[in-house]
N, C-alpha and C positions, 0 to 999 in steps of 0.2 A: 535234541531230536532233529532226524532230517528229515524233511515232507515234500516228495514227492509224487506226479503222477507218472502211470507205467501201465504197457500195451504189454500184456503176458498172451506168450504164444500159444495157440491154442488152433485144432484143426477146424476150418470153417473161418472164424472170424478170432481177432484179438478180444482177448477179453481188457475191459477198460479197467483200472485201479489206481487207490491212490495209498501209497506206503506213508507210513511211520515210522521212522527205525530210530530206535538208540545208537546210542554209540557204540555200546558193546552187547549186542542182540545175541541173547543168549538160547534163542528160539524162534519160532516163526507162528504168527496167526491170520488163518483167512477172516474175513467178515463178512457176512453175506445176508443181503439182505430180503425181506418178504415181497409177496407179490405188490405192484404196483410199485417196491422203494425202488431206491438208487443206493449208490454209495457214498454220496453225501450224509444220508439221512443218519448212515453208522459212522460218522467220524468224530463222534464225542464217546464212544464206544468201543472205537480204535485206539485212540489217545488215553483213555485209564487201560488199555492191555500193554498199549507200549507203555506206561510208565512201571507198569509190571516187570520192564526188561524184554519184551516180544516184539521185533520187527511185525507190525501188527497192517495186512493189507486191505481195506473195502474194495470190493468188486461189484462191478455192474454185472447181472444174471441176463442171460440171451432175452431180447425181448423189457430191457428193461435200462433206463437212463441212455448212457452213450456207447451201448453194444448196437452193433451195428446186423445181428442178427433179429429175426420174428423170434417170438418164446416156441418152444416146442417142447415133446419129451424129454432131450438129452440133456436140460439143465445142469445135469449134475457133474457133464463134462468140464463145464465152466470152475467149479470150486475143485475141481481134478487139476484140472490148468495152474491154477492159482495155488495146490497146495505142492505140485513139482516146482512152481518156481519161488516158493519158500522154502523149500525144502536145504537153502543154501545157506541156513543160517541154524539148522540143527533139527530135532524135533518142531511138529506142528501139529499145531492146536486148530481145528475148525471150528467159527461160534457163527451160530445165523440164529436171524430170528424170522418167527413165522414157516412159510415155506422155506426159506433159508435155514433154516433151525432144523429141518427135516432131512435136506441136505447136507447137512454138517456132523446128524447122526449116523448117517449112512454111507459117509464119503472114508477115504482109505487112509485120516489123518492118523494120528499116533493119538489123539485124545477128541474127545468134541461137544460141544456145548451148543445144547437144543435151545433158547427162548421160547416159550411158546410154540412148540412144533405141531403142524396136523397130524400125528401121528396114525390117527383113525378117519381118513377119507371121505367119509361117507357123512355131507354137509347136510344137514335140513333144507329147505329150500327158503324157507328166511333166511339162513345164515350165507346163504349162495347170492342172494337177490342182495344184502346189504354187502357183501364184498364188490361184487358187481357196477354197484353203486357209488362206493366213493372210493375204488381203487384202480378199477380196470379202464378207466379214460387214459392213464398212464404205463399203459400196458401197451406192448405193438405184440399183436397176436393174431391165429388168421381167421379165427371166430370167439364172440360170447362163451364164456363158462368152458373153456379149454383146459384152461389150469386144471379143474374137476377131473377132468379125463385122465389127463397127465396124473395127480396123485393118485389115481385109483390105481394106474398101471406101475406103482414104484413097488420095491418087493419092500416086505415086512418086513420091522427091523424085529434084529438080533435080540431076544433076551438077553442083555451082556448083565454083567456082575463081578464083569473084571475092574470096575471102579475107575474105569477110562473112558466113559462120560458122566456127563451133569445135566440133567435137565430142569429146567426154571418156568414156570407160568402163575401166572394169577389165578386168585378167587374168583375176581370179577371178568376172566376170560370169555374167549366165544364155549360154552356151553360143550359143545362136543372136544373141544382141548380139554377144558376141565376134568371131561370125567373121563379122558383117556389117560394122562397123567394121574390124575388121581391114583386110577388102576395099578398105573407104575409103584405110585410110591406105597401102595398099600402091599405090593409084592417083594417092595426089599430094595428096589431099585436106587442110586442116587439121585434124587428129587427134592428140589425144592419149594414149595410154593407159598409166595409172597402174595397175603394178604390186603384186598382191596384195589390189586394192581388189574386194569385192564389189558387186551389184547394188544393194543396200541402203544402204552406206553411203559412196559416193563421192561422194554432192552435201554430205558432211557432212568430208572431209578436207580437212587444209592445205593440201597439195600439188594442190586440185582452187582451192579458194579463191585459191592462188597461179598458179594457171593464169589463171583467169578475171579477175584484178586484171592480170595485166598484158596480156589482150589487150583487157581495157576500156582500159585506157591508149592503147593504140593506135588503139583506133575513137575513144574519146573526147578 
C-alpha cells in the first residue's frame, strides 16, 4: 500500500485528502466524512476499502478539518472533485457516513454507499440541539444550525433499484435516520441494518466493513 496526502483540485479552494492505493487499484473510492469529522476519523475505513483492491481517498468537506473553505451549501462540489480525480484508476465508488453518507448517494459516482445518511432533513429539535452540542465546535461555518438549512435545500434522492447503492445504519441510530431507512428497506431498496449499532459508531464496525467488502466484490 502507498499512503499518501494530496490537494485535489477543485474550484474555490483544494480539497485536502489522504490516499490509499494498492499496487494494482482496480478502482477508485471517495470517503467522506459527517458533519463535525475529518478525514482522519475514515482512515480505518479507507484501509479495509483498499485492501478490497480500491485506491480508497478520505477527504476533508468545505468547512471541515484542513479545507481551507467555511461549510456552505455546495458540499457536494468537494466529493465531485474528489470522485474526477479518482476517476484515474477506473470506476468509483462513493462511501460517507452521516452527511457524507448523503453526499455519496447523491453524487455522480458509478456506485455509492450511504452509512447512516440524513436522508429525511427534517431533525427534531432534540436531535438538532445534541448535534450542535458535541459536533459543531469543530465546524467552521458562518452561523449555528446551518447544516439544517443546507440539507433541507439538497434535492431528494432517486428511488434507485438499479442495485448501485447500499445503504447501512443502525437500530440504535438517531431516530429520524432509523425510520427513514427503515422506509427504504421496507420498499425493496438495498439496505442494511446492523443491529445495536449507534449513529457514531457504525462506519467503525466489523460487521459494516464486512457488508461493504462484499458488495465492493460485487460492483468490482
Amino acid at each position: 500500500m502507498r499512503i499518501e496526502r494530496t490537494e485535489i483540485k477543485a474550484p474555490g479552494a483544494d480539497v485536502p485528502g489522504i490516499a490509499i492505493v494498492p499496487s494494482s487499484p482496480r478502482g477508485g473510492a471517495v470517503i467522506a466524512h459527517g458533519y463535525g469529522g475529518c478525514k482522519e476519523e475514515q482512515l480505518g475505513l479507507a484501509w479495509r476499502v483498499a485492501e478490497c483492491g480500491l485506491a480508497a481517498c478520505a477527504i476533508d468537506l468545505r468547512g471541515h478539518g484542513e479545507h481551507r473553505m467555511a461549510m456552505d451549501s455546495d458540499f457536494l462540489a468537494d466529493v465531485e472533485a474528489a470522485i474526477r480525480h479518482c476517476r484515474r484508476y477506473g470506476k468509483v465508488v462513493a462511501i460517507g457516513h452521516s452527511l457524507g453518507g448523503r453526499l455519496a448517494l447523491m453524487s455522480s459516482a458509478d456506485f455509492a454507499i450511504g452509512i447512516s445518511p440524513p436522508i429525511d432533513p427534517d431533525y427534531c429539535a432534540r436531535t438538532q440541539e445534541l448535534l450542535h452540542k458535541v459536533r459543531s465546535y469543530r465546524v467552521k461555518e458562518e452561523r449555528s444550525g446551518a447544516v439544517f438549512d443546507y440539507l433541507k435545500g439538497l434535492p431528494a434522492l432517486k428511488d434507485d433499484r438499479s442495485r448501485r447503492t447500499l445503504v447501512i445504519y443502525g437500530s440504535r441510530d438517531v431516530p429520524e435516520i432509523v425510520d427513514a431507512c427503515d422506509g427504504l428497506k421496507a420498499g425493496g431498496a438495498n439496505v442494511l441494518r446492523i443491529e445495536e449499532a449507534r449513529h457514531g459508531d457504525t462506519y467503525q464496525l466489523e460487521s459494516t466493513f464486512a457488508a461493504i467488502s462484499a458488495q465492493l466484490a460485487k460492483w468490482f
